[in-house]
TIGU-402859 format. One record per residue (C-alpha): residue in three letters; x, y, z; residue number from 1. Coordinates in pm, 1 decimal, always signed. Example, Ala and Ser with C-alpha at 12.3 -4.5 7.8 and 13.67 -1.06 7.14 Angstrom:
REM residues 2
- ALA,+1230.0,-450.0,+780.0,1 .
- SER,+1367.0,-106.0,+714.0,2 .
***
This chain:
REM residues 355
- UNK,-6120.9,+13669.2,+8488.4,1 .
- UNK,-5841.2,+13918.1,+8500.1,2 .
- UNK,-5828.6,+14125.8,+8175.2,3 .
- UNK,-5506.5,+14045.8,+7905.3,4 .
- UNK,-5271.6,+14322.5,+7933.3,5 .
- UNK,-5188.0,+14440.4,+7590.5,6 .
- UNK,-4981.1,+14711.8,+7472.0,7 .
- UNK,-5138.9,+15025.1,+7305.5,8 .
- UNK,-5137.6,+15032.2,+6925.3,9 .
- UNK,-5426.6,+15294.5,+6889.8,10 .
- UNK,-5654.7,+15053.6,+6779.5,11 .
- UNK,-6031.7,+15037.9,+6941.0,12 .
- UNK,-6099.6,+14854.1,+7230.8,13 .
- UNK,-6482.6,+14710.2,+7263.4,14 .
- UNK,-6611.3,+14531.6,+7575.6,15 .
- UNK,-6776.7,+14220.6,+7630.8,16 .
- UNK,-7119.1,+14307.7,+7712.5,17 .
- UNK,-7263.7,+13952.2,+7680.3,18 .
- UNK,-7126.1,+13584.6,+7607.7,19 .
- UNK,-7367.3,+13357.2,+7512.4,20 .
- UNK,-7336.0,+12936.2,+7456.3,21 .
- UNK,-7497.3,+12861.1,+7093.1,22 .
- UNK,-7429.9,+12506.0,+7096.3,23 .
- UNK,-7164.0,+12306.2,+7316.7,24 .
- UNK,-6857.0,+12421.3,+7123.9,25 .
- UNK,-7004.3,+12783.1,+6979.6,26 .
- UNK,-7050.9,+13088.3,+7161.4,27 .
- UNK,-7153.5,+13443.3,+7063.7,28 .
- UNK,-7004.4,+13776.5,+7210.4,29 .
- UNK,-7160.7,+14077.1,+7194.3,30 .
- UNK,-6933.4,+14367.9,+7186.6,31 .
- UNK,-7032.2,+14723.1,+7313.9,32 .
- UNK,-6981.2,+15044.9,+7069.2,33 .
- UNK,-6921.7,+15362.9,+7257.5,34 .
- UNK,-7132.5,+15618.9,+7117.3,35 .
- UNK,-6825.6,+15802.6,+6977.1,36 .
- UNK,-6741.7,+15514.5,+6824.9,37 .
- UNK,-7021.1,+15442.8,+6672.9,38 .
- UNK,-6956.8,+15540.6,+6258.8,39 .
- UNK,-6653.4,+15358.9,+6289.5,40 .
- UNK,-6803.2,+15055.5,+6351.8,41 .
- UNK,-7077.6,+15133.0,+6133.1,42 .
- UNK,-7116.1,+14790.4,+5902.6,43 .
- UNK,-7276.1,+14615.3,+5619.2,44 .
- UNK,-7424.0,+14280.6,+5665.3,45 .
- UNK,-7153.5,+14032.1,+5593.9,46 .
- UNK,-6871.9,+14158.9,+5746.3,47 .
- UNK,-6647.6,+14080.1,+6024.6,48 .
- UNK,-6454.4,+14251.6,+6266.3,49 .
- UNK,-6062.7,+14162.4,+6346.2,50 .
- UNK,-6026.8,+14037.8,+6697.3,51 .
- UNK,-5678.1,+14112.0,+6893.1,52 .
- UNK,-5587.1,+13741.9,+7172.9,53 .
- UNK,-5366.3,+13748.8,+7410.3,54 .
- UNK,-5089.7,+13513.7,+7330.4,55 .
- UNK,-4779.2,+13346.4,+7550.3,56 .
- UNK,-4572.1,+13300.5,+7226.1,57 .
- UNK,-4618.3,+13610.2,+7031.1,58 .
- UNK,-4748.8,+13853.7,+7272.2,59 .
- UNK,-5127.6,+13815.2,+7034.6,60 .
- UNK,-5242.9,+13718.3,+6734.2,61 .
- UNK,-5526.6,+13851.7,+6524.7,62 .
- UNK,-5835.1,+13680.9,+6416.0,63 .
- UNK,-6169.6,+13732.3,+6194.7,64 .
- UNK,-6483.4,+13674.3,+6280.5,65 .
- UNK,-6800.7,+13739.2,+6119.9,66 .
- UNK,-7078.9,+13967.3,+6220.5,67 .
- UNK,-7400.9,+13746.4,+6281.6,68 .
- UNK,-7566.7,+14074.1,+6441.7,69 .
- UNK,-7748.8,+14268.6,+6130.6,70 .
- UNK,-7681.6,+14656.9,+6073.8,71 .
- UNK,-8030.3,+14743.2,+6149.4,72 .
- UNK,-8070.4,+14611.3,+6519.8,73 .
- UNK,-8017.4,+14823.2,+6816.2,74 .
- UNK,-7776.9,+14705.3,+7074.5,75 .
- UNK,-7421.1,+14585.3,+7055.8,76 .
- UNK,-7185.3,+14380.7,+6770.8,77 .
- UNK,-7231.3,+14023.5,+6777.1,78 .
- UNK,-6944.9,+13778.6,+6651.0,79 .
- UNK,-6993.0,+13390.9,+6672.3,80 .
- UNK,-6675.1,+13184.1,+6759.2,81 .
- UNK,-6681.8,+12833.5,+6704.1,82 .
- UNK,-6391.6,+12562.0,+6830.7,83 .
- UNK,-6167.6,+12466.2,+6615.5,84 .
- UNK,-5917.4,+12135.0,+6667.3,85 .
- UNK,-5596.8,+12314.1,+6686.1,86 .
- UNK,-5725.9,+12656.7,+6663.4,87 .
- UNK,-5587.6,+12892.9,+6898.1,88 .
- UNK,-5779.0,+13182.4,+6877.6,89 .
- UNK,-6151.4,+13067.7,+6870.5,90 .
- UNK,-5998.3,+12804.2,+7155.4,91 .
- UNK,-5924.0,+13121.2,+7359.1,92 .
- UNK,-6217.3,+13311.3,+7322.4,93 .
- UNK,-6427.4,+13024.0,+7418.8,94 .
- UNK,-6261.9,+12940.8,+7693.0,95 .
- UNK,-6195.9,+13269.1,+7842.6,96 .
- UNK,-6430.0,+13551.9,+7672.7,97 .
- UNK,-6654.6,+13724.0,+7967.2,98 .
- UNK,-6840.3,+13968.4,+8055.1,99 .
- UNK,-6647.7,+14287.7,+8109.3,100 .
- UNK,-6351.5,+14209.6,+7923.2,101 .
- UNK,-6229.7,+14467.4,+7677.6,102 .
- UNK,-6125.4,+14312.2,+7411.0,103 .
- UNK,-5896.8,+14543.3,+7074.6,104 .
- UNK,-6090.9,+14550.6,+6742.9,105 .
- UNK,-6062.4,+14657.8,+6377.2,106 .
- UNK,-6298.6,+14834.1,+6248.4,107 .
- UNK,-6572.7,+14612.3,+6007.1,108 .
- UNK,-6445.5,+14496.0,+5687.7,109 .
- UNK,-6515.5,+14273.8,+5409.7,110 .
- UNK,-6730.2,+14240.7,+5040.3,111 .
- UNK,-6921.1,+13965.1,+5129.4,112 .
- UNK,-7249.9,+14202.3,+5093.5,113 .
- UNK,-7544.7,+14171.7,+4923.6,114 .
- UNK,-7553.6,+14503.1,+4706.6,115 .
- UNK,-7960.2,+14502.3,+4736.1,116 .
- UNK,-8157.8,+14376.4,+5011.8,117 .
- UNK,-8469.2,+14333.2,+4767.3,118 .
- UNK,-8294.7,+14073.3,+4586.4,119 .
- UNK,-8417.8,+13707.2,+4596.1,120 .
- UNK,-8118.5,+13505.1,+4742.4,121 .
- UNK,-7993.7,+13139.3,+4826.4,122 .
- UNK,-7806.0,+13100.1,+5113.1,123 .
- UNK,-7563.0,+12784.7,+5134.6,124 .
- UNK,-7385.9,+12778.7,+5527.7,125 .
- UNK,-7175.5,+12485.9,+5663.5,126 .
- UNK,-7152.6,+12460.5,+6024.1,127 .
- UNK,-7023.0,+12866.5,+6204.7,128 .
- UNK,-7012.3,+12965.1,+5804.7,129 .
- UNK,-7422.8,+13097.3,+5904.9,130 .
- UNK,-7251.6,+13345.9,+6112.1,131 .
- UNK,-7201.6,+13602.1,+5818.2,132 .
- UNK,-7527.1,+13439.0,+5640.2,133 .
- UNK,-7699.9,+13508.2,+5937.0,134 .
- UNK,-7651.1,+13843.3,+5949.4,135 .
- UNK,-7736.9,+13926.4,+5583.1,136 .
- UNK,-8042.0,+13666.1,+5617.9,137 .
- UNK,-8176.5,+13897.9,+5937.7,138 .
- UNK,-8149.8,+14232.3,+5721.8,139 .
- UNK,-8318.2,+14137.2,+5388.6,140 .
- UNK,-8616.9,+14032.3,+5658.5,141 .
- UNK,-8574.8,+14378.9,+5860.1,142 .
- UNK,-8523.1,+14601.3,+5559.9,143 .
- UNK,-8557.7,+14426.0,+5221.0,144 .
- UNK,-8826.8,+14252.7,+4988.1,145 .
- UNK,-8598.0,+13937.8,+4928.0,146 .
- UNK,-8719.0,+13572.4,+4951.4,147 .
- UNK,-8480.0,+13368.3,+5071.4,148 .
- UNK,-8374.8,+13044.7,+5144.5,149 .
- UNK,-8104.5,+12892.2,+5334.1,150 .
- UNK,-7952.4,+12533.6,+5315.1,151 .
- UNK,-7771.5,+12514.2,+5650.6,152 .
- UNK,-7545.3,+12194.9,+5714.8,153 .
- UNK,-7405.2,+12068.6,+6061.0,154 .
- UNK,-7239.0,+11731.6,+6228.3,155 .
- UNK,-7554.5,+11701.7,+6372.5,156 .
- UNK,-7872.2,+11844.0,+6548.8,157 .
- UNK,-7666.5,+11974.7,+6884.7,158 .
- UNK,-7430.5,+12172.6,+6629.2,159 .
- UNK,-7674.1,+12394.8,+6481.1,160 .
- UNK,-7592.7,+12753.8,+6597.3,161 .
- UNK,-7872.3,+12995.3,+6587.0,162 .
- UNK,-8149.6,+12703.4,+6534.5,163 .
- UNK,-8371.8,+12861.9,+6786.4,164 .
- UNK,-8342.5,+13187.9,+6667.9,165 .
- UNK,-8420.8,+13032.8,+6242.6,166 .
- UNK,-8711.4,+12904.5,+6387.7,167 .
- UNK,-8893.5,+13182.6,+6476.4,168 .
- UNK,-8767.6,+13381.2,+6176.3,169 .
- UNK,-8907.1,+13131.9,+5958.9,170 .
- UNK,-9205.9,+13128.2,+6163.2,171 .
- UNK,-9260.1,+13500.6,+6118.3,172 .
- UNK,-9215.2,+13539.6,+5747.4,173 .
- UNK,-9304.1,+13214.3,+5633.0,174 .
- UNK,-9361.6,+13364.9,+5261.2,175 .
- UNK,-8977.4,+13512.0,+5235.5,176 .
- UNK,-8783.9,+13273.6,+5434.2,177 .
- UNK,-8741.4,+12850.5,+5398.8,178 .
- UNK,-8505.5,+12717.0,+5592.0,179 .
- UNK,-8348.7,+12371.3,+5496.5,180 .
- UNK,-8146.5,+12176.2,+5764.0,181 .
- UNK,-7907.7,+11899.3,+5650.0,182 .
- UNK,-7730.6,+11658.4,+5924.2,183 .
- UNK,-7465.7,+11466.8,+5869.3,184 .
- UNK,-7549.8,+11242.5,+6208.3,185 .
- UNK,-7879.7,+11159.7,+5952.4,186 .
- UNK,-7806.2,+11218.6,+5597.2,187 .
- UNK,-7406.4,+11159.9,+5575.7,188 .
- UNK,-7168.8,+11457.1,+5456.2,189 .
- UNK,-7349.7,+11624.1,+5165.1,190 .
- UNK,-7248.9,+11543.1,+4803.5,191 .
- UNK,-7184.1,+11776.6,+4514.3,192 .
- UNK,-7493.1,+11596.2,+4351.5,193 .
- UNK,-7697.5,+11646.3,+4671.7,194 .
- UNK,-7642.0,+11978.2,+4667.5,195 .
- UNK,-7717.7,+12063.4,+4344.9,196 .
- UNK,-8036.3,+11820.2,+4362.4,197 .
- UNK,-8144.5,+12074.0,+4720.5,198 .
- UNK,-8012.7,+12400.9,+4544.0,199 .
- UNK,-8203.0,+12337.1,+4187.0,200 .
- UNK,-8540.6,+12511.2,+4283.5,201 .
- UNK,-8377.7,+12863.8,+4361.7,202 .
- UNK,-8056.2,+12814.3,+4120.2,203 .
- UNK,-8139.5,+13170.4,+3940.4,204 .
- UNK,-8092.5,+13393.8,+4253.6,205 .
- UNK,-7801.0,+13559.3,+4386.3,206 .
- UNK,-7626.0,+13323.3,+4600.8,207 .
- UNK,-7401.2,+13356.9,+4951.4,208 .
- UNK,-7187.7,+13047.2,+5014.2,209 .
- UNK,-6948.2,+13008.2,+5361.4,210 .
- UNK,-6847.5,+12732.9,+5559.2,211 .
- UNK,-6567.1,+12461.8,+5599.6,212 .
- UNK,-6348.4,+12409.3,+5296.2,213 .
- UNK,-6468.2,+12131.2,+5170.0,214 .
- UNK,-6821.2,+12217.6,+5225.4,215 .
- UNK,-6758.1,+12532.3,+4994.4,216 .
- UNK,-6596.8,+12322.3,+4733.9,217 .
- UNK,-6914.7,+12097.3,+4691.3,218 .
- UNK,-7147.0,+12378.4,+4667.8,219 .
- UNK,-6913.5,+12549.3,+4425.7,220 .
- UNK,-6916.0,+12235.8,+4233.0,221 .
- UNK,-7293.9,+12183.3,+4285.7,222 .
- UNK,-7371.3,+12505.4,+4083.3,223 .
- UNK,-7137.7,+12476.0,+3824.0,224 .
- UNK,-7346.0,+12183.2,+3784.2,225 .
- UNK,-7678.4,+12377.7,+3776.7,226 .
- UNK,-7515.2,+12637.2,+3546.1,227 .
- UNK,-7559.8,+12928.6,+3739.1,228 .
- UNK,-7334.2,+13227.4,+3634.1,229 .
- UNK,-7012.0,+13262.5,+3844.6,230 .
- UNK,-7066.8,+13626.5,+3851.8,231 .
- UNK,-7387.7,+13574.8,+4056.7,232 .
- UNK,-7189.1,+13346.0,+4347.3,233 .
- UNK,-6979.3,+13481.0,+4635.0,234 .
- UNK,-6803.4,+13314.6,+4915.5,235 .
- UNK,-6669.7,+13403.7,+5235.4,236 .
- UNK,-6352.3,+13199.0,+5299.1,237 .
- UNK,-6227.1,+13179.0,+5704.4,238 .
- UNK,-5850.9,+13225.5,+5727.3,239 .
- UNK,-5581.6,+13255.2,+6012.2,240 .
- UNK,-5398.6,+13549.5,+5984.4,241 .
- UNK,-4973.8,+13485.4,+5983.8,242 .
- UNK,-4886.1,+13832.3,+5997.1,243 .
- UNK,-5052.0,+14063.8,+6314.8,244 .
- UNK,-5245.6,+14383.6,+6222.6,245 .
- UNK,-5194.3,+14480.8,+6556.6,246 .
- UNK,-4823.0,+14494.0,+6603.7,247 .
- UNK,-4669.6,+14787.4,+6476.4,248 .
- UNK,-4449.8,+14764.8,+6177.0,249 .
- UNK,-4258.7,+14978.0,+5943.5,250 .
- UNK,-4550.7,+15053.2,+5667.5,251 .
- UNK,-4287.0,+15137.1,+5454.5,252 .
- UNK,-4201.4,+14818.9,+5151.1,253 .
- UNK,-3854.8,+14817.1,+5229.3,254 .
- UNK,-3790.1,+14569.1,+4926.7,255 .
- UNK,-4002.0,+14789.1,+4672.1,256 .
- UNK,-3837.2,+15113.4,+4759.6,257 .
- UNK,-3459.0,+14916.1,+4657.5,258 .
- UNK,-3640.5,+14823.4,+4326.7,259 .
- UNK,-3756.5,+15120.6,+4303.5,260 .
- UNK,-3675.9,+15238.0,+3895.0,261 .
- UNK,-3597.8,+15603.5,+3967.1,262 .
- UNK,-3603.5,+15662.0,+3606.0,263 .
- UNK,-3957.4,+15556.5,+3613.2,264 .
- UNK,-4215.1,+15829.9,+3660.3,265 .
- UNK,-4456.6,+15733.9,+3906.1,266 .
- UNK,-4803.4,+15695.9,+3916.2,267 .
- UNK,-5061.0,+16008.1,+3901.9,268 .
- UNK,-5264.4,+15855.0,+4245.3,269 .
- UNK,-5643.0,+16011.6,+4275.0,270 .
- UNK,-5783.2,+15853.4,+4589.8,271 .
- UNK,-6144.5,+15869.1,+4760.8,272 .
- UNK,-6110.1,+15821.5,+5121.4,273 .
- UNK,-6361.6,+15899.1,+5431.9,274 .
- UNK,-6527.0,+16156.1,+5187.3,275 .
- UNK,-6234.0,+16326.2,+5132.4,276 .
- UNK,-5999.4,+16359.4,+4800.7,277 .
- UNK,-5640.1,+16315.8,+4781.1,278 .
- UNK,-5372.6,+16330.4,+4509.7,279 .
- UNK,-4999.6,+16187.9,+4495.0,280 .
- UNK,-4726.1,+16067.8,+4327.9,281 .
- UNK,-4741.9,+15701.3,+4373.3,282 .
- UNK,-4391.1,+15505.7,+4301.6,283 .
- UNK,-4441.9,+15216.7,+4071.2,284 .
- UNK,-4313.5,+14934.3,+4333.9,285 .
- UNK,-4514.9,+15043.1,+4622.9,286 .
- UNK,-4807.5,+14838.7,+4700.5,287 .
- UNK,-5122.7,+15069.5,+4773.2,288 .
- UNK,-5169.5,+15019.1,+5138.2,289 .
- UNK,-4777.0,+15091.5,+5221.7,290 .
- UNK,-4790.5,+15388.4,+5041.0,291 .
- UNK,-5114.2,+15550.3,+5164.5,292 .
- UNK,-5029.3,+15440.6,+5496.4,293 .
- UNK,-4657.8,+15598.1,+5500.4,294 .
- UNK,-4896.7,+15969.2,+5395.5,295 .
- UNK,-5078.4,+15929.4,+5715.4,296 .
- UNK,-5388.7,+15837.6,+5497.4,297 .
- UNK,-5679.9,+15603.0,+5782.4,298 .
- UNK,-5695.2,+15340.6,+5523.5,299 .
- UNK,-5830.4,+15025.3,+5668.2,300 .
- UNK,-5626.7,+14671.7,+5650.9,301 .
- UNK,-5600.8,+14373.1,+5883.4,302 .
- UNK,-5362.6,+14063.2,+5742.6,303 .
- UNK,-5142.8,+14271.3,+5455.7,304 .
- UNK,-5084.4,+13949.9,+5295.7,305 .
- UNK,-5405.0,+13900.7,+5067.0,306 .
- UNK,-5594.8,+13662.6,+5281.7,307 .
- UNK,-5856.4,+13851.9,+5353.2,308 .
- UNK,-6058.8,+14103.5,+5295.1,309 .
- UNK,-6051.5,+14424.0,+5485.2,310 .
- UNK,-5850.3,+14694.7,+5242.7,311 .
- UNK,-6059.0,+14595.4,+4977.7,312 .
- UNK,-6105.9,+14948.0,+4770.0,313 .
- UNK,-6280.9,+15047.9,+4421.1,314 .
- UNK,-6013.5,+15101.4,+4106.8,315 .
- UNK,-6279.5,+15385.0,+3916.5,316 .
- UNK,-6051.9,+15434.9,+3649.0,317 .
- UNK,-5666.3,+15333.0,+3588.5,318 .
- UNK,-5565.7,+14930.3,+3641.7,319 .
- UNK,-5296.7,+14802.0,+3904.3,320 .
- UNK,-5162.7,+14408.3,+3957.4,321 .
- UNK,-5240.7,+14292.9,+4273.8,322 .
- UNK,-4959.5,+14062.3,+4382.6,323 .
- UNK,-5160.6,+13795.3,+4584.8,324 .
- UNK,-5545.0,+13720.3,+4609.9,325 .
- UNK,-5659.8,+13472.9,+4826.7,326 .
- UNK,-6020.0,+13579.7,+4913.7,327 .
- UNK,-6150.4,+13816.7,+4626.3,328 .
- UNK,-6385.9,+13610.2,+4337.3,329 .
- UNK,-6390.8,+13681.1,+4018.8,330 .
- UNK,-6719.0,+13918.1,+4061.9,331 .
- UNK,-6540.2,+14116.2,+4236.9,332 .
- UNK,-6225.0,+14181.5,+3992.5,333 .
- UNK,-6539.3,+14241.4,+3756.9,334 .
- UNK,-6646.4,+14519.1,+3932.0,335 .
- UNK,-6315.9,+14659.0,+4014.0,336 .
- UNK,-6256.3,+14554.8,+4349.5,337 .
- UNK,-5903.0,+14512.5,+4485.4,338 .
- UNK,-5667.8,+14421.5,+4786.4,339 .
- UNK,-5485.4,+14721.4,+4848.4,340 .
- UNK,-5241.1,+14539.5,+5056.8,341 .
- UNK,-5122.2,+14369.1,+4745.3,342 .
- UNK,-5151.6,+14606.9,+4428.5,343 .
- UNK,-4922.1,+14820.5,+4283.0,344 .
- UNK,-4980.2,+15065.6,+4006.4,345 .
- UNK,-5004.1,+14957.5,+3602.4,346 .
- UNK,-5108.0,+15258.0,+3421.0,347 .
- UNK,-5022.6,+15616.4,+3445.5,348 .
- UNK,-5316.6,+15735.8,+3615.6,349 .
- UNK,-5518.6,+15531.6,+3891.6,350 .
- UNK,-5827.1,+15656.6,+4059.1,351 .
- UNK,-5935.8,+15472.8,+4410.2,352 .
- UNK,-6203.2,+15433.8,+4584.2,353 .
- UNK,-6309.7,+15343.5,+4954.8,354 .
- UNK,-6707.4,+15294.4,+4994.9,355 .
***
């Protein structure tokens, strides 16, 4: 098919090298990395990569999708895209990704990482939530010690993305990886005491969690049941994007800067950035991202509104307020982590930074 004609913003555009059907309404594209683009799309298992779509309404809209391809293997990014009833982007891509197409992309974002890959974990997917899984699943087996096991729901057997591919994983480390399938076409939607009955064996490790809504609720709910310490839980919600990181905008918070208390002595900014150090004057109503942005810092975003992930940053020392958090847990406020999109200074001196 013809290629969408989309205006330059500078961002990075990746072509379709492959598109393969996973199940009726799933496919996978693999996206090639030019060689010079290659540490910018460097990632950690977990993340996903902000797709730009052609759109008749709004010129395009931006979407996430989760890597399923693991950091370790050769060859190009892989993103699953599943249908969704109403869901204009993943509609699009299905019916129209192919071969050859360039398509724009963020660079990979996200905290849904496993910090060691020699950790024991449980893995809890619902339906295209094993895309992210999948991809940390593929490098503890490549790279780590881990055991793990995964407890992978679908609608029923036709819907199971990747099922081939489990198989033979679970046929070649039978010892480190156990693979439990549950269909709802068999066994009926899944139950918060179901879950915590199949999760109770492995309810001490580290534990991944991403799917459909309600399917993360349950699980949620399943090991509050068991006990199991927050702080050892993360989830990976999917959201649609209402603003587009790929129009350009004035990165400037209009609305802060007339708030602005010029009285007010701003805050002493230390910031960590692409191995490089930088120090401002950061004004007390600017949110992070605006501000680092309007110095002509690279700081990565994608939605600027706190739904998901992809300016996350480290506070090292200093606090700030983020205004909206839709997607960070509670572990991650624990260890520091923050939307720059959304925070704004507290204390005198703040120290950030980007890993």
């Amino acid at each position: 098919m013809t290629e969408p004609e989309l205006p330059d913003t500078g961002f990075h555009r990746l072509r379709v090298a492959r598109v393969v059907a996973e199940t009726p309404d799933a496919c996978s594209l693999e996206l090639e990395v030019p060689e010079d683009l290659a540490d910018k799309f460097h990632h950690k298992s977990g993340q996903f990569l902000t797709l730009r779509i052609p759109s008749d309404r709004t010129g395009s809209v931006g979407r996430c999708y989760s890597l399923c391809s693991a950091p370790c293997e050769d060859g190009p990014l892989k993103v699953a895209v599943k249908r969704v009833r109403d869901g204009y982007g993943s509609n699009w891509l299905c019916d129209n990704a192919a071969e050859g197409m360039a398509l724009e992309v963020l660079p990979p974002a996200g905290v849904f990482t496993p910090k060691s890959l020699d950790t024991d974990l449980l893995l809890l997917a619902g339906g295209s939530g094993i895309t992210p899984i999948m991809s940390i699943l593929k490098s503890v087996l490549a790279e780590g010690t881990g055991r793990l096991t995964l407890l992978y729901a679908n609608r029923d057997e036709r819907s199971v993305i990747f099922a081939d591919e489990l198989t033979e994983l679970a046929a070649q480390h039978p010892d480190r990886l156990t693979v439990v399938h549950w269909l709802e076409s068999v066994q009926g939607l899944p139950s918060v005491s179901q879950l915590a009955a199949l999760a109770a064996p492995w309810a001490g490790r580290e534990t991944f969690i991403c799917g459909p809504s309600e399917f993360m609720a349950a699980a949620s709910a399943a090991l509050s049941e068991l006990d199991v310490n927050r702080k050892r839980v993360h989830l990976e919600r999917f959201v649609s994007l209402s603003r587009n990181p790929f129009e350009v905008e004035d990165t400037v918070d209009a609305s802060a800067e007339s708030t602005q208390d010029n009285d007010e002595a701003p805050t002493r900014l230390d910031v960590e950035l692409d191995g490089e150090r930088h120090s401002f004057a950061w004004p007390r109503q600017r949110k992070l991202l605006d501000f680092l942005l309007e110095k002509g810092l690279d700081a990565p975003y994608s939605c600027r509104e706190g739904a998901c992930s992809a300016c996350a940053c480290r506070i090292t020392s200093g606090e700030v307020k983020m205004l909206n958090n839709e997607v960070l847990e509670p572990v991650d406020l624990d260890e520091g982590i923050v939307l720059a999109c959304q925070s704004v200074p507290v204390t005198d001196d703040v120290s950030v930074s980007y890993e």
